[in-house]
C-alpha positions in Angstrom: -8.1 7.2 31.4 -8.7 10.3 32.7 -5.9 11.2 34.5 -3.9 10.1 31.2 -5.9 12.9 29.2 -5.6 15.7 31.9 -2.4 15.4 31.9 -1.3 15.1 28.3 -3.6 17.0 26.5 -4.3 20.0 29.4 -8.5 19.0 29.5 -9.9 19.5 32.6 -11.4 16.6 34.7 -14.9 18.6 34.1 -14.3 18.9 30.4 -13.4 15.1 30.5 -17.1 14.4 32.3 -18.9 16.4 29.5 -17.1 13.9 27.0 -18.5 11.0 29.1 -22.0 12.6 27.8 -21.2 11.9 23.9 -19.3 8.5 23.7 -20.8 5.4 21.6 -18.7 2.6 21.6 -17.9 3.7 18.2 -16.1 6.6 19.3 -15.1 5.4 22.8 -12.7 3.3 20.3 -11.3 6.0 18.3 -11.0 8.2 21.6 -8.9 5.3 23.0 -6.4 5.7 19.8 -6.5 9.2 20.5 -5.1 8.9 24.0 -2.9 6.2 22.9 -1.0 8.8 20.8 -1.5 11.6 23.6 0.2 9.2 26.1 3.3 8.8 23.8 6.2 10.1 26.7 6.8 13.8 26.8 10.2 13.6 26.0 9.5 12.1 22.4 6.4 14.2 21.7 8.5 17.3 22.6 12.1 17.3 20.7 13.1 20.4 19.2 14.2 20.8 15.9 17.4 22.5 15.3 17.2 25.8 14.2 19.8 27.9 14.0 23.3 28.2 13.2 26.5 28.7 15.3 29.7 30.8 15.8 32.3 31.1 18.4 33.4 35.1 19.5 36.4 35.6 22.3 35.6 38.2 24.8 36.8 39.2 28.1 34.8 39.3 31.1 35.9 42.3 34.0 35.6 40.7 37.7 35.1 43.5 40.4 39.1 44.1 41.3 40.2 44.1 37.3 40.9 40.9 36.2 39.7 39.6 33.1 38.7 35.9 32.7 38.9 34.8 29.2 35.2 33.7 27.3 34.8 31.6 24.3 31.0 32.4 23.3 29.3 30.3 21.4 26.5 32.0 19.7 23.4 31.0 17.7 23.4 32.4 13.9 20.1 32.6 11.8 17.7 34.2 14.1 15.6 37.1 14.0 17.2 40.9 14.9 17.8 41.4 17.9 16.8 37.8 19.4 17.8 37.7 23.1 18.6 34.3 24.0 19.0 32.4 27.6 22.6 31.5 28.3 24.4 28.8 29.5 27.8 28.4 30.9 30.4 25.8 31.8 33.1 27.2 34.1 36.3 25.3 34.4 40.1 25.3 34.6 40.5 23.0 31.7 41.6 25.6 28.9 38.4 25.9 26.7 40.5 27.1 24.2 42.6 23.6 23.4 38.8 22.0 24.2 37.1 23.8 21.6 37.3 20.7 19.6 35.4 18.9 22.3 33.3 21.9 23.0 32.0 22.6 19.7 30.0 19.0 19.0 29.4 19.6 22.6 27.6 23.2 22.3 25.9 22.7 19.0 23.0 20.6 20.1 21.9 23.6 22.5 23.1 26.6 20.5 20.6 25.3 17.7 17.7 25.0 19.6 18.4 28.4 21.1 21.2 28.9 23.7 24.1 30.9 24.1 26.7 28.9 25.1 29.5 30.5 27.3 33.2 28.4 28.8 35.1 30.4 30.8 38.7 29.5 31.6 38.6 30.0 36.5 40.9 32.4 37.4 44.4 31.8 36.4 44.2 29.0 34.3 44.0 28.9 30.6 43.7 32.4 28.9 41.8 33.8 31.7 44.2 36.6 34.2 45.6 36.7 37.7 46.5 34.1 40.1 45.8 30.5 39.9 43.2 29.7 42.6 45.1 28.4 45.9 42.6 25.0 45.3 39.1 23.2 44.0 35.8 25.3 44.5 38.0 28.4 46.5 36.1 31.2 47.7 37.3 33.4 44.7 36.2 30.8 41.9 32.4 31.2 43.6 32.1 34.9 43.8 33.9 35.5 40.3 31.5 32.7 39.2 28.4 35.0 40.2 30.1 38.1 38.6 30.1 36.0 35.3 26.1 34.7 36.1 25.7 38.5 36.7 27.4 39.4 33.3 26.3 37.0 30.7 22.3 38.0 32.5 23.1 41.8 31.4 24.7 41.3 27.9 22.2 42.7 24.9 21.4 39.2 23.4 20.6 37.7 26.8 17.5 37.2 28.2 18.3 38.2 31.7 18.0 34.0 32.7 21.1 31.9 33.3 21.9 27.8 33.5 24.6 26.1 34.5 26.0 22.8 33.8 28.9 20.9 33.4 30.7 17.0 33.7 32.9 16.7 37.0 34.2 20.1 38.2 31.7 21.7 35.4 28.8 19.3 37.9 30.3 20.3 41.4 30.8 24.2 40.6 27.3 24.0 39.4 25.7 22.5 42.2 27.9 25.0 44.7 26.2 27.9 42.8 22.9 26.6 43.1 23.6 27.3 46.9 24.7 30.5 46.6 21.3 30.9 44.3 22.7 34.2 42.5 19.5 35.8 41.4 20.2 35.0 37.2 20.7 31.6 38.1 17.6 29.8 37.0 18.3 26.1 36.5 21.3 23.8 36.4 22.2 20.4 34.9 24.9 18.3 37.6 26.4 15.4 35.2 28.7 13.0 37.3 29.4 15.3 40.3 28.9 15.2 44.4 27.9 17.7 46.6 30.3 15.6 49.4 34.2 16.7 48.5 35.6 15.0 51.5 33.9 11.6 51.6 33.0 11.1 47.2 36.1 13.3 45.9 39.7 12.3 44.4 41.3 12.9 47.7 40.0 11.1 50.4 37.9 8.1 49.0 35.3 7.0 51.7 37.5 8.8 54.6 40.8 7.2 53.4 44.0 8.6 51.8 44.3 8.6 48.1 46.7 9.5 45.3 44.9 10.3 42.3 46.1 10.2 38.6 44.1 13.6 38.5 45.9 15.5 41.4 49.4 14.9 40.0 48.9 15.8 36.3 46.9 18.6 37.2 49.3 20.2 39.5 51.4 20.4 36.3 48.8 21.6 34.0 48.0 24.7 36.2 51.5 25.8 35.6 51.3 26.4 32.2 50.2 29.8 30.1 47.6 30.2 27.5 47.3 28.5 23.7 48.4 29.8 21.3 51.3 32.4 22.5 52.4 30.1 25.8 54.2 33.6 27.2 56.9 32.7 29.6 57.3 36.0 31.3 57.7 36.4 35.1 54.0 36.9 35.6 53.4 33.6 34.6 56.1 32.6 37.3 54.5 34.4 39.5 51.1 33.8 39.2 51.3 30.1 37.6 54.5 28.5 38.0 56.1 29.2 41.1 52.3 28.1 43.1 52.2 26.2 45.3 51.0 22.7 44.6 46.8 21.7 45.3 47.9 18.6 46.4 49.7 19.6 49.5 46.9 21.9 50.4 44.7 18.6 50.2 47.2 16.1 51.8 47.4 18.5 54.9 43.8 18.2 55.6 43.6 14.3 56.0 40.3 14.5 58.2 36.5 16.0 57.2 36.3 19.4 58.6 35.8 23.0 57.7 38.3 23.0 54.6 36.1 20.8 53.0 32.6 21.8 54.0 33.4 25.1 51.8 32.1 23.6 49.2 29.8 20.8 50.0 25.8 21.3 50.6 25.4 17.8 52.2 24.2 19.7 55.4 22.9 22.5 53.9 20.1 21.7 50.8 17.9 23.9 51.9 20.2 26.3 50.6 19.7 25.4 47.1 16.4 26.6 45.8 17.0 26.6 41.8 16.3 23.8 39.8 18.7 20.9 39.5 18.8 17.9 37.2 21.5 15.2 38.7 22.9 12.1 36.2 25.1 9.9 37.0 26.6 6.5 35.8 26.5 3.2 37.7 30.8 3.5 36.8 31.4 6.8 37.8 32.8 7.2 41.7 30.6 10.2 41.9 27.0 8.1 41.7 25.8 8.4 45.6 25.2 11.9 45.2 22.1 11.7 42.7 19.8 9.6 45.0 20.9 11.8 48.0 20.2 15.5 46.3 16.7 13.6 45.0 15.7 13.0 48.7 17.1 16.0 50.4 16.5 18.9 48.0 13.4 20.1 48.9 13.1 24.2 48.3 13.1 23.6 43.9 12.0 20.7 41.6 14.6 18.3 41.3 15.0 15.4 38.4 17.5 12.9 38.1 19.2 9.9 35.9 21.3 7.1 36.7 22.8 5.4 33.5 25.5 2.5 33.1 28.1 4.8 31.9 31.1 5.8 33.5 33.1 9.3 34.3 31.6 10.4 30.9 29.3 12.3 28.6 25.7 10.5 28.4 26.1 11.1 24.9 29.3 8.9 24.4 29.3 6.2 26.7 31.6 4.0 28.0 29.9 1.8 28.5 27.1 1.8 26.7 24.1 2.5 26.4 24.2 5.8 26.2 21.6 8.1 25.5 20.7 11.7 24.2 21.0 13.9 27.8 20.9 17.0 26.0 17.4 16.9 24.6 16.3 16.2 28.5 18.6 18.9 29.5 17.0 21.3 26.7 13.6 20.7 27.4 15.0 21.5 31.8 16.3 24.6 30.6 13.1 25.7 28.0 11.2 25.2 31.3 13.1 27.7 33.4 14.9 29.6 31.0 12.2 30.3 28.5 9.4 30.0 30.5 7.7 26.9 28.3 6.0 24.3 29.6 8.0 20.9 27.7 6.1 18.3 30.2 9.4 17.8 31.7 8.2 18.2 35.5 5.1 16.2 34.3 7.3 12.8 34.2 8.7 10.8 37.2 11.6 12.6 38.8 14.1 9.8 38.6 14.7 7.1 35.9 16.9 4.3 36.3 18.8 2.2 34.4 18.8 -1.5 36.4 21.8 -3.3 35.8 21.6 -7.3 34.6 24.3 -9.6 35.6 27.4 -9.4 32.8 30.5 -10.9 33.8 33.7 -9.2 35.0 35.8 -6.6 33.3 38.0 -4.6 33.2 36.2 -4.0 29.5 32.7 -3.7 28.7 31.5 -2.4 25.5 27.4 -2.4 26.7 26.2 -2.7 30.0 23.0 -5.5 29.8 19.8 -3.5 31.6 16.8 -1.8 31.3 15.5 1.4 31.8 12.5 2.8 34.3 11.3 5.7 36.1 11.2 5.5 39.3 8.7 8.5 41.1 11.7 9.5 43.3 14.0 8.3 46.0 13.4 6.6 48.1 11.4 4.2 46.3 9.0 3.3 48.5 8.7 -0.2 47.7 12.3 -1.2 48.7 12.5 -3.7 51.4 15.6 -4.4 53.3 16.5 -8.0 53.3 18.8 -9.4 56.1 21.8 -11.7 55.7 24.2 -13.2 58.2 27.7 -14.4 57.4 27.8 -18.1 59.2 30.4 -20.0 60.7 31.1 -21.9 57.4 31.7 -18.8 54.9 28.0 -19.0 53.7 25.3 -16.3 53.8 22.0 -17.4 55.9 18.8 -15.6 56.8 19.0 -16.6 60.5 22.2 -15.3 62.9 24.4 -17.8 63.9 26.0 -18.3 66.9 28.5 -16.0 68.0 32.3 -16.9 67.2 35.2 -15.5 66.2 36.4 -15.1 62.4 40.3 -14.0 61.6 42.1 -12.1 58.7 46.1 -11.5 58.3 46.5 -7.6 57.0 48.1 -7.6 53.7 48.6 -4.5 52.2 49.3 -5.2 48.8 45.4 -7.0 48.2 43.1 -5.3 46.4 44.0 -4.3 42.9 41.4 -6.4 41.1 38.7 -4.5 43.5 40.3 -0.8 42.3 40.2 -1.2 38.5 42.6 0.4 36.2 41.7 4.0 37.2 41.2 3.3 41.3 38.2 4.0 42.7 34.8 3.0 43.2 33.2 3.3 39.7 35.6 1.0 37.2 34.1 -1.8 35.5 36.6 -4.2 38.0 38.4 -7.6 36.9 37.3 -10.6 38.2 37.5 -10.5 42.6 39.3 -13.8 42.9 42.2 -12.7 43.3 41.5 -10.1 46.0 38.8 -12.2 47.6 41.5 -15.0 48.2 43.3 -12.9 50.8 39.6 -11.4 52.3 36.8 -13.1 54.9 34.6 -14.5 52.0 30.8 -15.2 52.4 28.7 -16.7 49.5 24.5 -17.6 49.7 23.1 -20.6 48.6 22.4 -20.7 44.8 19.7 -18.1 44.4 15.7 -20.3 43.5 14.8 -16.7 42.0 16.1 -13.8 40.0 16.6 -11.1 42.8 16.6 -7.2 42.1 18.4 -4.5 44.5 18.6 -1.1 44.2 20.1 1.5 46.8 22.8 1.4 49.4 23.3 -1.9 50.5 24.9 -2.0 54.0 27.7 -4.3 55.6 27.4 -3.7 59.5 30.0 -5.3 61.1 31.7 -6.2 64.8 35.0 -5.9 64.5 38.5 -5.6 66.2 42.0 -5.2 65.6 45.6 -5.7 67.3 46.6 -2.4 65.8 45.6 1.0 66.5 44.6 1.8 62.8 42.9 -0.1 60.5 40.8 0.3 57.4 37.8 -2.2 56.5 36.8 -3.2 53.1 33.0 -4.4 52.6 32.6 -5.7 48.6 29.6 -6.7 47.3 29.4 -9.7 44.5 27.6 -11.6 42.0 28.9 -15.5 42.1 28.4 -16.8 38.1 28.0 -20.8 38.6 31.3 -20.9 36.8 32.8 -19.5 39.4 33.4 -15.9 38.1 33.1 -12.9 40.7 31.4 -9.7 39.3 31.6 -6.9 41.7 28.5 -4.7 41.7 29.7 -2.4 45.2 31.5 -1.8 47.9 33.3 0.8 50.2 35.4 1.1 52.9 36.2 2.3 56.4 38.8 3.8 57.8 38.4 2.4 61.6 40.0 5.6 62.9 36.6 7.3 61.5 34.1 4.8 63.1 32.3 7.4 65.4 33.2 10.7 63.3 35.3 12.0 60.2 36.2 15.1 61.8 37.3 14.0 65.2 38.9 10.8 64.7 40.6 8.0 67.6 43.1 5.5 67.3 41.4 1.8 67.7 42.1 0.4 71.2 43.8 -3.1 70.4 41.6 -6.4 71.4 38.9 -3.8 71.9 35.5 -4.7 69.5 33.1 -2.4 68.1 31.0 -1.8 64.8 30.8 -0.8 61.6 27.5 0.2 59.7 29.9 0.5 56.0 27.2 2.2 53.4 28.3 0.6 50.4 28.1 2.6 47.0 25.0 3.4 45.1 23.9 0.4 42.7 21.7 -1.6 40.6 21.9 -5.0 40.0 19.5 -8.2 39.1 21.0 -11.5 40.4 20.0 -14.4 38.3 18.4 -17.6 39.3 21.4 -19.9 40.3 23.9 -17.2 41.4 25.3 -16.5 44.6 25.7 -13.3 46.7 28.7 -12.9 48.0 30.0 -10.7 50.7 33.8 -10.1 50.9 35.5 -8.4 53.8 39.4 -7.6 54.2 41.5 -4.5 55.4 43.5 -2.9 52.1 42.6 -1.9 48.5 45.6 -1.1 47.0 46.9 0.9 45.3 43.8 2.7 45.7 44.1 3.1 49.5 46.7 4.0 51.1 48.1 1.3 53.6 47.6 1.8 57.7 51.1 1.2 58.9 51.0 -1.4 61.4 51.5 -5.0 60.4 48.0 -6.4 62.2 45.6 -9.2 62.5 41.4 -8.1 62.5 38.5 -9.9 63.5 35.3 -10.2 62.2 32.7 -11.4 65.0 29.8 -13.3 63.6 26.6 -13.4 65.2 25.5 -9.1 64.8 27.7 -9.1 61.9 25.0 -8.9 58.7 24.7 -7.6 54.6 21.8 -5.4 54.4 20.7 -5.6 51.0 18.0 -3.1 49.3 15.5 -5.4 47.8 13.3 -3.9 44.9 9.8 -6.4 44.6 9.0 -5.8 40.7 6.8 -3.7 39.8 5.3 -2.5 36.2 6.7 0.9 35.9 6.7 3.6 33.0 9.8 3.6 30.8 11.8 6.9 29.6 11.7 7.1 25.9 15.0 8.6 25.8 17.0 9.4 21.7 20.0 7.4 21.0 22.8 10.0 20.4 22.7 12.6 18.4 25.9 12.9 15.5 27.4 16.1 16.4 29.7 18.5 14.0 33.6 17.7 14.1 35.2 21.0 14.9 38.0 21.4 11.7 41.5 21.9 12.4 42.4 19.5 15.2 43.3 16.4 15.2 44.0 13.7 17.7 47.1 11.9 17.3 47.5 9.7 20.1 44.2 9.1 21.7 45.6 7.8 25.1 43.2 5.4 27.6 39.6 5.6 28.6 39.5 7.5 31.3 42.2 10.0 29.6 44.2 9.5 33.3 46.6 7.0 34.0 45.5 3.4 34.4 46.8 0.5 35.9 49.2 -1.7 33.2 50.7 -4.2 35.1 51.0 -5.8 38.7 54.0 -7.7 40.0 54.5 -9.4 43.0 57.1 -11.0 44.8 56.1 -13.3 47.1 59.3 -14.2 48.5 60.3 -10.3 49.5 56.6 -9.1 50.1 57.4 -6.4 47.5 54.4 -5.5 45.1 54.7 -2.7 42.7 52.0 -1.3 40.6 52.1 1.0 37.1 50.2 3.3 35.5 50.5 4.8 32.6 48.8 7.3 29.7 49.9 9.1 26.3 47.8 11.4 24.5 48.9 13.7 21.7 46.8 16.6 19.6 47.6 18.8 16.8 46.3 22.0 16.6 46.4 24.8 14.1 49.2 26.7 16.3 51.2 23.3 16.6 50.9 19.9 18.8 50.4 19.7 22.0 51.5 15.5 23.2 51.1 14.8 27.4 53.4 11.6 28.9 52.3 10.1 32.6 53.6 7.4 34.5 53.2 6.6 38.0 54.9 4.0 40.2 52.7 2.2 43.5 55.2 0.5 45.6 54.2 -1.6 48.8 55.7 -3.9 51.4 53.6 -6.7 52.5 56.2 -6.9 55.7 56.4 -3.5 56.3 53.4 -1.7 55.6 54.5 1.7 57.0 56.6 2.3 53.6 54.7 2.9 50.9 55.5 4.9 48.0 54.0 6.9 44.8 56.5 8.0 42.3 55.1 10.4 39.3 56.1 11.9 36.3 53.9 13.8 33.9 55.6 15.6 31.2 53.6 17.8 28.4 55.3 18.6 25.2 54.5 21.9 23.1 55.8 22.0 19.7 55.2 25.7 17.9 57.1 26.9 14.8 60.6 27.6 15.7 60.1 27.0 19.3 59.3 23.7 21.7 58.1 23.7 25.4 58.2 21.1 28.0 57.0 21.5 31.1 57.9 18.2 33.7 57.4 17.0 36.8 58.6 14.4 39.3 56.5 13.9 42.4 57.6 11.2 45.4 55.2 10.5 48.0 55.8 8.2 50.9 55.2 7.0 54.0 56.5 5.8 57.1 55.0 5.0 60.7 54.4 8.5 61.3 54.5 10.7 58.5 53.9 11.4 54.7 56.9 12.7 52.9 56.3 14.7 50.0 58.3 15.9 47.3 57.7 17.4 43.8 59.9 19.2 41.5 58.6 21.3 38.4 60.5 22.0 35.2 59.9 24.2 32.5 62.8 24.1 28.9 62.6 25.7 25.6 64.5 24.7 22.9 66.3 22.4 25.8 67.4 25.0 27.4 66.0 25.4 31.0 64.0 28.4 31.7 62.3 27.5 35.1 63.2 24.8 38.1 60.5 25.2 41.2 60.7 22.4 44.2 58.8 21.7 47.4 59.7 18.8 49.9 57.1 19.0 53.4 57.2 16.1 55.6 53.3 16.0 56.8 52.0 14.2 59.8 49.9 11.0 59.4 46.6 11.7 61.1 44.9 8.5 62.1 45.9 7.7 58.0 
């Protein structure tokens, strides 16, 4: 009872002893409702009103060697003369200008409680001048990224202190500043981000090649000019058009290495010595980073939240529940911005949301769970719990005795483990179909509910008849009607088993191990449900195929599932606001609204058994109207594999985006073909630009690139 006052009220522990002096068990009961209401959760007691208006203003913002990058400001109205407010700023390549429909109900929540808001279009993309940056988190984006921190600090309505935050790119360019620590830079919010680009990112998921929906439609969009005047003029060819394409920068840079540790602080968080608040969504394939920056960041207070959402906003879920994140983010940023103490560091640093069972997807309107605060990570509590794969395809607590089990490689396996957007974060279709062609182990009914929570682990003994070879470790939930739920996995690319950066081929016949981290997760197993353990060698179309036809083996006896076992405990819950209902921003208007993820998404899945031909398609239409016209984008994509000849794989693209203005109409296209053979990636990717139908622009670039240990 003491400790509860201290805390919440700021009495001392020798003001609490003084109390002791005067209490009657009269008053002991009415100073028992008093600290009932004093030990409501901060974040409830504390919520800020709104408060002021808001308005957006376009300005330019002068980096050192002259170029401008374009600013939509969005500043509070209502307040006294000459207020000075704490900014904060999102700093991306995704044209604020079309987003300012997005932005707006985005922004108001913290411009009425007091913030400047600030989205600035990177160099070269959207309004902003000069070149297009040569690729993700460059050099130049970083230090014209502390020239802006440095700018918005000095302006007359600023207070001199500067946040960041930011979904995705807005989460990783905020974390990468953080490490840089520019000295305005007070505090940062990282929603659905990593601080690991070659292992977590689009490009290379878990070590192994991947072609994103992302990669191809972007390499488009960085082509195009400003809203609302589009000017085709030849320094748009120069600096937009005619660049080359991100994706061959990343494609040429199959292994970890210096490219990507640019960017990343996974071996470096004792750089980052400014607060940094981490969320992340138990769907979205960026989730492993929030435990990891709680345990390792250890020079600034760190705070962090782990939802069921996935590769979206906190504050409109998919899928639910969602909650407000801005009111935690507001009352991060009062404590560092304005200098106000809002209890925030008071709390426990991480809360949870634990995952019950729900059957498979690849829809889920609410995720079943329960929130909890954990005090950090890792919780101390967890116990690792041992299972061996047996002899018979069950999961036992005791080893057995060492044999021999034996997959066939088929390449085309795996869609149902990928999901509709292909990677480790979907809410997946039922695993039937991919564990039928995998090395399947499933417990004994479980006598007891069971909770993990963590990094479960699938070390392995394995070998191969090949001399590449990629291993899949899934993780399951078997419903006693038979359904298969995933709740995690990841893969290995064998190549990688001793390092990333300097990989070797697999000696055939030749055994050795695996310790496969699977992905960050929550889940309760109910009382008469199985674990199940599900092993095989391709997820595609999310991975890309090793070339040689192959048989692997699994050897049991070492061969176990480490699974993180949380004993229950009564912990504090988060009171955390439902979302809040934002303004609609007038004059836009969606007309085609496009899928979930607003990427391409698997459709449809055919395969010929006969021929061994599988072929996979994606697809995605969105359409807006804005005040200057309508703006409607067009993406499908092609995955083609060969059961019988692995080696030749293929990706086929095209993205197209449509501007109609009054009198004139745009389209920018492209066609992108990637494939493989035993040796190589071919690559080949043509842009087009018409107006009025007319063509106005052709650019093309064909590179055959070397397959290393891919």
């Amino acid at each position: 009872m003491a400790y509860i006052l201290s805390r919440t009220a700021g009495i001392t522990q020798r003001s609490f002893s003084l109390l002791n002096m005067y209490l009657t068990p009269r008053n002991t009961l009415f100073l028992l409702l008093i600290l009932a209401l004093l030990a409501t959760p901060a974040s409830a007691a504390t919520e800020k009103p709104a408060t002021y208006g808001m308005e957006i203003q376009t300005i330019w913002i002068t980096m050192p060697d002259g170029i401008r990058l374009s600013a939509d400001l969005y500043m509070p109205t209502g307040g006294k003369a000459g207020e000075k407010f704490p900014v904060l700023l999102e700093y991306l390549p995704y044209r604020k200008h079309e987003a300012r429909s997005r932005n707006w109900p985005l922004y108001s929540y913290f411009v009425e409680r007091g913030y400047a808001m600030a989205a600035v279009d990177i160099r070269g993309t959207g309004n902003s001048e000069g070149r297009l940056i040569p690729y993700e988190y460059s050099e130049i984006e970083q230090k014209d990224g502390e020239s802006v921190i440095d700018w918005l600090s000095r302006q007359p309505w600023s207070n001199g202190r500067v946040g960041m935050f930011g979904i995705s790119w807005g989460g990783f360019n905020s974390i990468q500043m953080a490490a840089r620590n520019p000295p305005a830079l007070k505090a940062i919010v990282a929603i659905d981000a990593t601080e690991d680009l070659y292992q977590d990112d689009v490009h290379y998921m878990d070590g192994i090649m991947h072609l994103d929906s992302w990669e191809m439609s972007m390499d488009l969009d960085n082509s195009r000019p400003g809203a609302p005047d589009y000017r085709i003029d030849d320094d748009n060819f120069r600096n937009r058009f005619d660049t080359e394409p991100w994706m061959l920068t990343y494609k040429n840079r199959q292994r970890d290495g210096a490219f990507w540790d640019r960017a990343s602080v996974r071996d470096r968080y004792g750089d980052i010595r400014i607060p940094t608040f981490h969320i992340g969504g138990w769907y979205d394939g960026y989730r492993d980073s929030v435990p990891r920056m709680l345990e390792h960041v250890k020079n600034a207070p760190v705070k962090a939240i782990v939802g069921a959402w996935n590769h979206t906003w906190p504050n409109e879920p998919y899928p639910g529940p969602g909650m407000e994140w801005r009111r935690e983010a507001v009352r991060w940023f009062d404590q560092f911005l304005k200098g106000e103490d809002t209890g925030i560091l008071d709390e426990p640093r991480f809360a949870v949301f634990v995952r019950n069972w729900h059957g498979p997807g690849p829809h889920l309107d609410d995720a079943p769970g329960a929130w909890r605060y954990e005090d950090g990570w890792p919780v101390a509590r967890i116990r690792d719990e041992v299972l061996y794969p047996q002899d018979n395809h069950t999961l036992a607590v005791a080893p057995p005795a060492e044999t021999t089990h034996r997959l066939r490689y088929i390449p085309s396996v795996g869609f149902e483990a990928g999901g509709p957007v292909m990677w480790w974060g979907d809410v997946a279709h039922d695993q039937r179909g991919t564990d039928a062609f995998s090395l399947v182990y499933d417990s004994p009914p479980l006598e007891q509910d069971l909770e993990i929570l963590g990094f479960p682990r699938a070390k392995l003994t394995v070998a191969a008849d090949a001399t590449r070879a990629n291993w899949i470790a899934r993780l399951s939930d078997v419903a006693p009607d038979g359904t298969v739920t995933l709740i995690t996995g990841a893969a290995m690319n064998g190549s990688h088993r001793e390092s990333a950066r300097t990989p070797a081929a697999i000696v055939p016949g030749e055994p050795f191990d695996l310790d496969i981290e699977l992905h960050f997760t929550s889940w309760v197993f109910p009382k008469g449900h199985r674990i199940r353990l599900a092993v095989n060698n391709a997820q595609w179309p999310m991975l890309w195929p090793t070339p040689e036809p192959m048989t692997t083996d699994l050897k049991l006896g070492a061969s176990r599932l480490v699974l993180p076992v949380v004993p229950y405990e009564k912990r504090p819950v988060p009171d955390y606001a439902p979302p809040a209902k934002d303004p609609v921003f007038a004059g836009v208007e969606s007309i085609e609204s496009g899928t979930t993820s607003g990427y391409g998404e698997i459709s449809s899945v055919e395969h010929d058994p006969q021929t061994g031909r599988a072929v996979a398609k994606a697809t995605n239409e969105s359409g807006t109207r804005y005040p200057w016209g309508t703006e409607r984008a067009f993406e499908t994509i092609r995955y083609e594999i060969n059961d019988k000849a692995p080696a030749d794989a293929k990706v086929t693209g095209t993205h197209r985006m449509e501007v109609e203005l009054p009198g004139r109409k745009l389209v920018w296209a492209a066609e992108l073909t990637f494939s493989s053979d035993r040796e190589n990636f071919h690559y080949s990717y043509v842009r087009r630009l018409t107006e009025n139908g007319k063509p106005v622009r052709e650019k093309t670039w064909q590179q055959t690139i070397p397959r290393d240990y891919q």
